[in-house]
BALOBA-1460 file (C-alpha; in Angstrom, 3 decimals):
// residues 251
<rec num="1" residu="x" x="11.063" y="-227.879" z="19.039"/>
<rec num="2" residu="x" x="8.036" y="-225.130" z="19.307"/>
<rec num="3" residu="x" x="10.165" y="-222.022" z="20.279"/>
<rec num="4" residu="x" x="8.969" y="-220.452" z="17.136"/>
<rec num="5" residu="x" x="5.502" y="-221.495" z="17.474"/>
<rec num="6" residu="x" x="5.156" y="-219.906" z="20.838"/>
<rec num="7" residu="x" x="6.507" y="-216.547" z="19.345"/>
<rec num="8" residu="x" x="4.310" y="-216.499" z="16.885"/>
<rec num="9" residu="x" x="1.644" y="-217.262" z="18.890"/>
<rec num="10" residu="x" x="1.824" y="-215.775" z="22.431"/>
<rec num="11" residu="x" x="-0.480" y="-212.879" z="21.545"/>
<rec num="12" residu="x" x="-2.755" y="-214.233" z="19.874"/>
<rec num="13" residu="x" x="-6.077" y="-212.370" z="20.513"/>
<rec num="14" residu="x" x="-8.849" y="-215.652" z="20.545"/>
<rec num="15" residu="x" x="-11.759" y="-216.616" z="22.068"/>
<rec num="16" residu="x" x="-11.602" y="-219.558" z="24.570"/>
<rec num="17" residu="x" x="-13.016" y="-222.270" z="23.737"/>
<rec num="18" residu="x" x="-15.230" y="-224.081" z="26.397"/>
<rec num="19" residu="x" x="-13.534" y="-227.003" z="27.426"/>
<rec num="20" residu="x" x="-9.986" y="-225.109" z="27.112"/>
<rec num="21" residu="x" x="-7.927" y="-225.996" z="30.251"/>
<rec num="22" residu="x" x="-6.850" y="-223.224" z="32.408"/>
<rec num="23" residu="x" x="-3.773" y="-224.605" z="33.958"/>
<rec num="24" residu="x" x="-0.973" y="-226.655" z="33.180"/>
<rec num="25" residu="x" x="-1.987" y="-229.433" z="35.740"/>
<rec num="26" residu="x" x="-5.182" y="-229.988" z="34.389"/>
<rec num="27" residu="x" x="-3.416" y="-231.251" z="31.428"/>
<rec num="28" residu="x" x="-2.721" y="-234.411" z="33.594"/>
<rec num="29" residu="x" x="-5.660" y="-235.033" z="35.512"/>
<rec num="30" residu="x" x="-7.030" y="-238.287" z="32.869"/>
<rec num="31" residu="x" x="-3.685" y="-239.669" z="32.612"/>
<rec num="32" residu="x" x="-3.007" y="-242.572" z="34.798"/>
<rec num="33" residu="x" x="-1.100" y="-242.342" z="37.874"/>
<rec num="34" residu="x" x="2.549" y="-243.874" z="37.785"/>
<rec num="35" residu="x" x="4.607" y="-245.845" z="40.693"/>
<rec num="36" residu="x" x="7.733" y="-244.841" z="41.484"/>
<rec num="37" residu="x" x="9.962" y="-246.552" z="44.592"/>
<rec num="38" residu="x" x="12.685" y="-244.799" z="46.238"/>
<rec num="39" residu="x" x="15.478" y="-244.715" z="44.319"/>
<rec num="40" residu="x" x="14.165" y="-245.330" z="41.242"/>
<rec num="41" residu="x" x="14.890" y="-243.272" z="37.871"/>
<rec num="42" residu="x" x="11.797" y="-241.403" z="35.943"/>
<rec num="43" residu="x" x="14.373" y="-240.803" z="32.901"/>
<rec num="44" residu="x" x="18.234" y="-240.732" z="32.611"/>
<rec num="45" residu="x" x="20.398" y="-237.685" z="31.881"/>
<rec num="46" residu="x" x="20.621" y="-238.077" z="27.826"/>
<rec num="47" residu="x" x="17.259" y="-239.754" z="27.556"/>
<rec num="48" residu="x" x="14.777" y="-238.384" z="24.446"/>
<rec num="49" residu="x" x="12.430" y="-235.835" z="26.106"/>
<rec num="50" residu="x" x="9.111" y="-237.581" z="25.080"/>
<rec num="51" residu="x" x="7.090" y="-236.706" z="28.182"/>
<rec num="52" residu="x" x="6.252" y="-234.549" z="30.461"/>
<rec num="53" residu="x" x="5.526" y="-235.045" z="34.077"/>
<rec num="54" residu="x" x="3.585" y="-233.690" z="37.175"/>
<rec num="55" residu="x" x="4.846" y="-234.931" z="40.723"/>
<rec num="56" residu="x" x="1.684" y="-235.765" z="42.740"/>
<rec num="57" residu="x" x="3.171" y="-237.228" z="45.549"/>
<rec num="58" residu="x" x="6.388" y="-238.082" z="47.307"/>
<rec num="59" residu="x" x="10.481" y="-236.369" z="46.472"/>
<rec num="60" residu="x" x="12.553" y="-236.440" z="43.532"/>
<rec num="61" residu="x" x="15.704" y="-234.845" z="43.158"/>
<rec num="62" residu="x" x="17.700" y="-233.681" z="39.780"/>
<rec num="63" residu="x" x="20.967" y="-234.358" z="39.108"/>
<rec num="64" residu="x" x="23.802" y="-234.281" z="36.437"/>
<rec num="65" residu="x" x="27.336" y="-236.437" z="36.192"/>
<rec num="66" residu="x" x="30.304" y="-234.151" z="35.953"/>
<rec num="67" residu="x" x="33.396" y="-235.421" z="34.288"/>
<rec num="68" residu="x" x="34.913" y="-236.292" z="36.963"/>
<rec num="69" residu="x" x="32.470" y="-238.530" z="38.412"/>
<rec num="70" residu="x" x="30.345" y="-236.433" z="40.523"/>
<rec num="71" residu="x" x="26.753" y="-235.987" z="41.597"/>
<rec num="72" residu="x" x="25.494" y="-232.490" z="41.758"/>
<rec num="73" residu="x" x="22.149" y="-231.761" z="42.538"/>
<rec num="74" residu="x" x="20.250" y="-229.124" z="40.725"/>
<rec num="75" residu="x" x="17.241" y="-229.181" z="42.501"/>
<rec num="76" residu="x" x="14.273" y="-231.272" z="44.229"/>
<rec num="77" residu="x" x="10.794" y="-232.075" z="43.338"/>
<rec num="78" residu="x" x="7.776" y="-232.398" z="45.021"/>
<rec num="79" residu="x" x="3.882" y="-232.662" z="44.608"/>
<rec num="80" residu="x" x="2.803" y="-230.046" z="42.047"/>
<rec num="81" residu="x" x="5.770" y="-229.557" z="40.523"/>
<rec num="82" residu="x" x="6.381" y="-230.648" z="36.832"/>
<rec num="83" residu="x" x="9.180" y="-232.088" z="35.006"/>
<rec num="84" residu="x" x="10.394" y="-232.076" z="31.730"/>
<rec num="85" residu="x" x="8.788" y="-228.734" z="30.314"/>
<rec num="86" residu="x" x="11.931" y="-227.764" z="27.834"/>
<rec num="87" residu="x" x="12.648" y="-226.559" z="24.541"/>
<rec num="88" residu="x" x="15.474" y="-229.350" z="24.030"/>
<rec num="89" residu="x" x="15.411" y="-232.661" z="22.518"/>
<rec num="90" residu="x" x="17.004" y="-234.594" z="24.979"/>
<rec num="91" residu="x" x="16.916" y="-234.428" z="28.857"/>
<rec num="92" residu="x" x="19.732" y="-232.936" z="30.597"/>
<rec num="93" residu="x" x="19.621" y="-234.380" z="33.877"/>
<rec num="94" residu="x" x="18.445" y="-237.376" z="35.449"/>
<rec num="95" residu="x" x="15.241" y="-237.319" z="38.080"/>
<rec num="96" residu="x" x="14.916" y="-239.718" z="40.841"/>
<rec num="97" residu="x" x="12.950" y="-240.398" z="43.304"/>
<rec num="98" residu="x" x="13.612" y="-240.169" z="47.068"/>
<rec num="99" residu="x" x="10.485" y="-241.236" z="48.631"/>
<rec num="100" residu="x" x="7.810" y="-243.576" z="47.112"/>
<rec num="101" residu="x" x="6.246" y="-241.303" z="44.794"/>
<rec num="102" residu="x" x="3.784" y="-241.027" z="42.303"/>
<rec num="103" residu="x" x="3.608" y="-239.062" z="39.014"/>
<rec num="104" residu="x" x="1.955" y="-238.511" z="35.812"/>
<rec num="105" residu="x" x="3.461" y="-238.540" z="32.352"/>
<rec num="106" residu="x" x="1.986" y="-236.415" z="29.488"/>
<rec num="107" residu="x" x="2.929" y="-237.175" z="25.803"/>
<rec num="108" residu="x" x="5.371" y="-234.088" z="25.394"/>
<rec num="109" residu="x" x="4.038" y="-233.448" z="21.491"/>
<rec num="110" residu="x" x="0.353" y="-233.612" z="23.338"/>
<rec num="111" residu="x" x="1.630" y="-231.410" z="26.181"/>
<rec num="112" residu="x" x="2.890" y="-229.190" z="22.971"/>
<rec num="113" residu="x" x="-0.399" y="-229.204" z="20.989"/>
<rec num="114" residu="x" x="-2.000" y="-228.171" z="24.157"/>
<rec num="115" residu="x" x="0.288" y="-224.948" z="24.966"/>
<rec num="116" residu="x" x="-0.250" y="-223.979" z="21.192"/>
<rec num="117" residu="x" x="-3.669" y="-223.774" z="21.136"/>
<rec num="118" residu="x" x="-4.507" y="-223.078" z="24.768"/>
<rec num="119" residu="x" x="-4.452" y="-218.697" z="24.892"/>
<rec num="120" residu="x" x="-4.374" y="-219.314" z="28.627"/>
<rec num="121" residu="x" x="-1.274" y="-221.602" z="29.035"/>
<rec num="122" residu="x" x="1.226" y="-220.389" z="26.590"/>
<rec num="123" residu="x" x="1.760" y="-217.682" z="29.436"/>
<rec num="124" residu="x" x="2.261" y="-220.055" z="32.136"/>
<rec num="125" residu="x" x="4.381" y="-222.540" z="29.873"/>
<rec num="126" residu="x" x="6.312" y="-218.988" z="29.509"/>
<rec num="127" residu="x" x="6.120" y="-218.024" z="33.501"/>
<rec num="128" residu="x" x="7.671" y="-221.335" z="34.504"/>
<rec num="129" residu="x" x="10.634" y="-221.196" z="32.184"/>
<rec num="130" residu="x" x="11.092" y="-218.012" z="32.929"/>
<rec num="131" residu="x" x="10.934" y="-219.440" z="37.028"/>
<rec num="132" residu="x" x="13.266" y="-222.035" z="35.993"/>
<rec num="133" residu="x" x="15.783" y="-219.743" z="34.655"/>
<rec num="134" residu="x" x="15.501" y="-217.661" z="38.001"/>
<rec num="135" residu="x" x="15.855" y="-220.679" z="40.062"/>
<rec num="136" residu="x" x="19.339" y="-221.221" z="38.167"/>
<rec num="137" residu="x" x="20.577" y="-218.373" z="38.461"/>
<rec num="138" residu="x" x="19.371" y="-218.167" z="42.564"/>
<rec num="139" residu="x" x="22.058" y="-221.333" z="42.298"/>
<rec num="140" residu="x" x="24.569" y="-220.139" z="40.611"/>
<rec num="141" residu="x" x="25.014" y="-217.424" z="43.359"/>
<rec num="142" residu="x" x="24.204" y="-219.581" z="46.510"/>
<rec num="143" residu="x" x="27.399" y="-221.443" z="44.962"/>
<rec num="144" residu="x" x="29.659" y="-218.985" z="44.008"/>
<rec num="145" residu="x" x="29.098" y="-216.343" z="47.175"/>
<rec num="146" residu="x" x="27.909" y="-217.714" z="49.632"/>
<rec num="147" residu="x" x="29.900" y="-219.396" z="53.067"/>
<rec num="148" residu="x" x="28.622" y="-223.059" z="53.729"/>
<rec num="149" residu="x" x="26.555" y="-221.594" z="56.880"/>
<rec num="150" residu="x" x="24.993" y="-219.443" z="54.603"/>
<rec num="151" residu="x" x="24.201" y="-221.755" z="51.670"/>
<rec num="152" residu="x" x="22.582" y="-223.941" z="54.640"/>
<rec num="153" residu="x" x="20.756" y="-221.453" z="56.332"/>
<rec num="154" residu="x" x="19.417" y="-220.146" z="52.392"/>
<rec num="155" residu="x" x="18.079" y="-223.735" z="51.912"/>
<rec num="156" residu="x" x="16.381" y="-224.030" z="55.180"/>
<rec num="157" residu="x" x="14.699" y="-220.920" z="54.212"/>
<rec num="158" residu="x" x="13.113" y="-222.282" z="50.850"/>
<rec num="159" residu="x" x="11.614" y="-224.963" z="53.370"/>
<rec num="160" residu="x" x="10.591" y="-223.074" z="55.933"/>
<rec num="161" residu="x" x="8.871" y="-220.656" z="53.365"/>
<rec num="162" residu="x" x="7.045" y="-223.750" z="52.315"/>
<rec num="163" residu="x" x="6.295" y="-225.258" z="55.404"/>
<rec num="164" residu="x" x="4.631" y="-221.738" z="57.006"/>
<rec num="165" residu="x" x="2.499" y="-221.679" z="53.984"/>
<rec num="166" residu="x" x="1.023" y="-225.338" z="54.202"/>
<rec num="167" residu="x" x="0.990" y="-225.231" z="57.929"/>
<rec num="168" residu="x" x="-0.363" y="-222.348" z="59.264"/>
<rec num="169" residu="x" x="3.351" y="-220.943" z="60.064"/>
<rec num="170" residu="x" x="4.390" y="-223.834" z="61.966"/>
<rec num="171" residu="x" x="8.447" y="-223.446" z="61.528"/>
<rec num="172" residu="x" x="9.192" y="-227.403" z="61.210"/>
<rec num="173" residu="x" x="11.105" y="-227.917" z="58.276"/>
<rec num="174" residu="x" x="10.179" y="-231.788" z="57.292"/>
<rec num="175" residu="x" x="13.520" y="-232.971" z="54.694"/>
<rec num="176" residu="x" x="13.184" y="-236.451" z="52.683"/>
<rec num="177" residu="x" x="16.699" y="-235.813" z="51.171"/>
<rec num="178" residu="x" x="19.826" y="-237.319" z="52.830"/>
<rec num="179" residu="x" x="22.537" y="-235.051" z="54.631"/>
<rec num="180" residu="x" x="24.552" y="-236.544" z="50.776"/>
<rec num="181" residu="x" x="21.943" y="-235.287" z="48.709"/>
<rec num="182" residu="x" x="21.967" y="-231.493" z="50.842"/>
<rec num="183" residu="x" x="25.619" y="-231.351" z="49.988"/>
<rec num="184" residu="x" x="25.399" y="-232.332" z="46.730"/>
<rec num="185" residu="x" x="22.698" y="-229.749" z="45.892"/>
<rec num="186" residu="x" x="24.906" y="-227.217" z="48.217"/>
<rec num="187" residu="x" x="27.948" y="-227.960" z="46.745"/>
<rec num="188" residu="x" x="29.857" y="-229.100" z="50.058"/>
<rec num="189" residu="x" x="30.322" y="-232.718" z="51.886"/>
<rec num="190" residu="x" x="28.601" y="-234.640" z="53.889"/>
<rec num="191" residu="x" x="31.013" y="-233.822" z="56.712"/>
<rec num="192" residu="x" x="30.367" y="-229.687" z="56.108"/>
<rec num="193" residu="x" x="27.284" y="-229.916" z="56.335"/>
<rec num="194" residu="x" x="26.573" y="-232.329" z="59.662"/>
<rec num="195" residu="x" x="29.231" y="-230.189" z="61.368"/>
<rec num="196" residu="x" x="27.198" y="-227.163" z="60.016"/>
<rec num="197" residu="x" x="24.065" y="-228.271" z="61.506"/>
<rec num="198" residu="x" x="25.505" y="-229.201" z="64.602"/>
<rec num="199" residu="x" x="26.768" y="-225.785" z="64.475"/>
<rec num="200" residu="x" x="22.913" y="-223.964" z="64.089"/>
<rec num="201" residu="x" x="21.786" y="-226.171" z="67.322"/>
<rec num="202" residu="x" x="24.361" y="-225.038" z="69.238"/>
<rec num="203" residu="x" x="23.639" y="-221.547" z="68.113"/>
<rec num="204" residu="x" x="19.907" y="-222.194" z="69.393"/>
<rec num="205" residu="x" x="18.476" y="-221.585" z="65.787"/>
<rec num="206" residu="x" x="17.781" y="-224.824" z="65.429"/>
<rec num="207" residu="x" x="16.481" y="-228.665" z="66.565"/>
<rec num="208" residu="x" x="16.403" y="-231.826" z="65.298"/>
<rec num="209" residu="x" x="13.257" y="-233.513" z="66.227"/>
<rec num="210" residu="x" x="14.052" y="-237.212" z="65.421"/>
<rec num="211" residu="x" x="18.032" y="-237.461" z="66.197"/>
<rec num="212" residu="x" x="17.259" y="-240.855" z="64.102"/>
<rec num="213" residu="x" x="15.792" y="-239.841" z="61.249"/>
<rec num="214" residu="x" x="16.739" y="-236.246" z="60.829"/>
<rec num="215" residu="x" x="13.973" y="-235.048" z="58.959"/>
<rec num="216" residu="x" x="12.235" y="-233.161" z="60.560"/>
<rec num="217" residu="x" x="13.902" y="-229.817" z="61.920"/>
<rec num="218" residu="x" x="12.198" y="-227.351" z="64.037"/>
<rec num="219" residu="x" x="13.582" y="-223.600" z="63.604"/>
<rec num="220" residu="x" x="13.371" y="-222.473" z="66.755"/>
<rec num="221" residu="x" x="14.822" y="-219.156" z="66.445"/>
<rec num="222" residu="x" x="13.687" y="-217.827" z="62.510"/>
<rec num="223" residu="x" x="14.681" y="-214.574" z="62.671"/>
<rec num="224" residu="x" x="17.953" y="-215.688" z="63.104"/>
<rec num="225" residu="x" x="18.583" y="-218.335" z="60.517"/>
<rec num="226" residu="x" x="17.315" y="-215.600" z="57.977"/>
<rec num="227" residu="x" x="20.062" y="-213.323" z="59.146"/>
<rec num="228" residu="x" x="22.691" y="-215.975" z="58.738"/>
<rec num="229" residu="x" x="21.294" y="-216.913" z="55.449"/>
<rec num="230" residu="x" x="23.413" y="-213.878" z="54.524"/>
<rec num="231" residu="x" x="22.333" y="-210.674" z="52.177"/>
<rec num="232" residu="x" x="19.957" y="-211.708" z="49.067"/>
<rec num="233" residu="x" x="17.172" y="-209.034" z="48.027"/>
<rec num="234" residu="x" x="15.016" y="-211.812" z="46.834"/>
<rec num="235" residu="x" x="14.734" y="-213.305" z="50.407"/>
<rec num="236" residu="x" x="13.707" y="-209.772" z="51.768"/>
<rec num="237" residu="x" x="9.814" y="-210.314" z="52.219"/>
<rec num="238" residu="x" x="10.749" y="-214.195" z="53.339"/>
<rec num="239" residu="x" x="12.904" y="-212.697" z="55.937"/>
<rec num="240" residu="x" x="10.373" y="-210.000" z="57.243"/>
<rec num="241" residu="x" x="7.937" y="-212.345" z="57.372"/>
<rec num="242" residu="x" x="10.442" y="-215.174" z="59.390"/>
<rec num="243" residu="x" x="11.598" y="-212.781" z="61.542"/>
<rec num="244" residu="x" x="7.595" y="-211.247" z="62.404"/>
<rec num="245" residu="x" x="6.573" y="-214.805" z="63.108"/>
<rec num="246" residu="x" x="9.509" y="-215.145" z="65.356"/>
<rec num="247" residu="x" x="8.765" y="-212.273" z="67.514"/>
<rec num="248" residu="x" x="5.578" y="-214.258" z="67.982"/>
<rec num="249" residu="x" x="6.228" y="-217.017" z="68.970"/>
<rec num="250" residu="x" x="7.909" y="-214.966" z="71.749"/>
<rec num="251" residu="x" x="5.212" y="-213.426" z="73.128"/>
């Protein structure tokens, strides 16, 4: 555990030594790359946290087994994102991969010794818990408040957000999870949400570009889809922004 040694020594006032990384994923770039097929598990829910990871290609999603035998989803992974950066001793969920993927695993105690003396990361090892925590909570309401078109539409949203910024605002939405693992993250069934998405076609907000495969989703109507996605302050420039490319594509 290093929760102390980070308070002790987030403002630290040092000179930066030469070779001192300045970001997290540079921590990873001499570590070997790692296999993963779809399906299989990176670590297991209960596991010792010995390692950190950095996705550099492909899906993975998070999950947890409730009591009662259930899979919920607490989020997905994909390239540049890392996995594994706790204060705890053990993991608490499981991550899995969806797609082929690849990843790279970082000694957690080196990953540690890094942070410590790094005057440049211990702020971004800080920033991304802190993002974490916000991501949690960003759940926790999406489950608690929000209709099953909404918490739909809100997901779409985080995609599409994505998807603008890597394609030059191109609003296809490309999914590698399953319609299971969207209601498991969305807390509904399988049946909820096809009927849902059904629903948003019909509506015109929405298309389904390979009926077969269902991954990849073009929003045809954005402005829309961030109006259904209900009220949620932190979605306010997201929604300007869906909205001003939809009056675009109109003219």
């Amino acid at each position: 555990m290093v929760v102390t040694d980070y308070a002790k020594t987030f403002n630290t006032a040092a000179a930066r030594p030469l070779d001192e990384p300045d970001c997290l994923h540079s921590l990873f770039a001499k570590q070997p790359v790692e296999y993963l097929s779809a399906g299989q598990a990176l670590f297991f829910e209960g596991d010792e946290a010995r390692h950190i990871f950095e996705v550099m290609e492909g899906t993975l999603r998070v999950f947890r087994i409730i009591s009662d035998g259930r899979r919920v989803i607490t989020g997905f992974l994909h390239a540049g994102d890392m996995i594994g950066v706790s204060f705890r001793d053990n993991y608490i969920y499981t991550a899995e991969a969806i797609t082929t993927a690849k990843v790279r695993r970082l000694a957690r105690r080196q990953f540690e010794a890094a942070v410590i003396n790094s005057e440049s990361l211990r702020p971004k090892v800080f920033a991304r818990v802190c993002d974490e925590m916000a991501a949690a909570q960003d759940q926790m309401v999406l489950l608690s408040s929000k209709s099953a078109e909404e918490r739909l539409c809100t997901f779409l949203l985080r995609y599409l957000k994505r998807a603008m910024a890597e394609r030059n605002a191109q609003p296809v939405v490309e999914l590698s999870m399953s319609r299971q693992d969207m209601a498991d993250y969305l807390g509904l069934t399988i049946e909820t949400v096809s009927r849902t998405i059904t629903r948003l076609i019909g509506k015109g907000v929405l298309n389904v570009l390979d009926p077969a495969a269902r991954h990849s989703i073009r929003i045809e109507r954005p402005g829309m889809l961030a109006q259904l996605a209900g009220d949620d302050d932190d979605c306010g420039d997201m929604r300007r922004d869906l909205i001003a490319l939809g009056e675009r594509r109109r003219h």
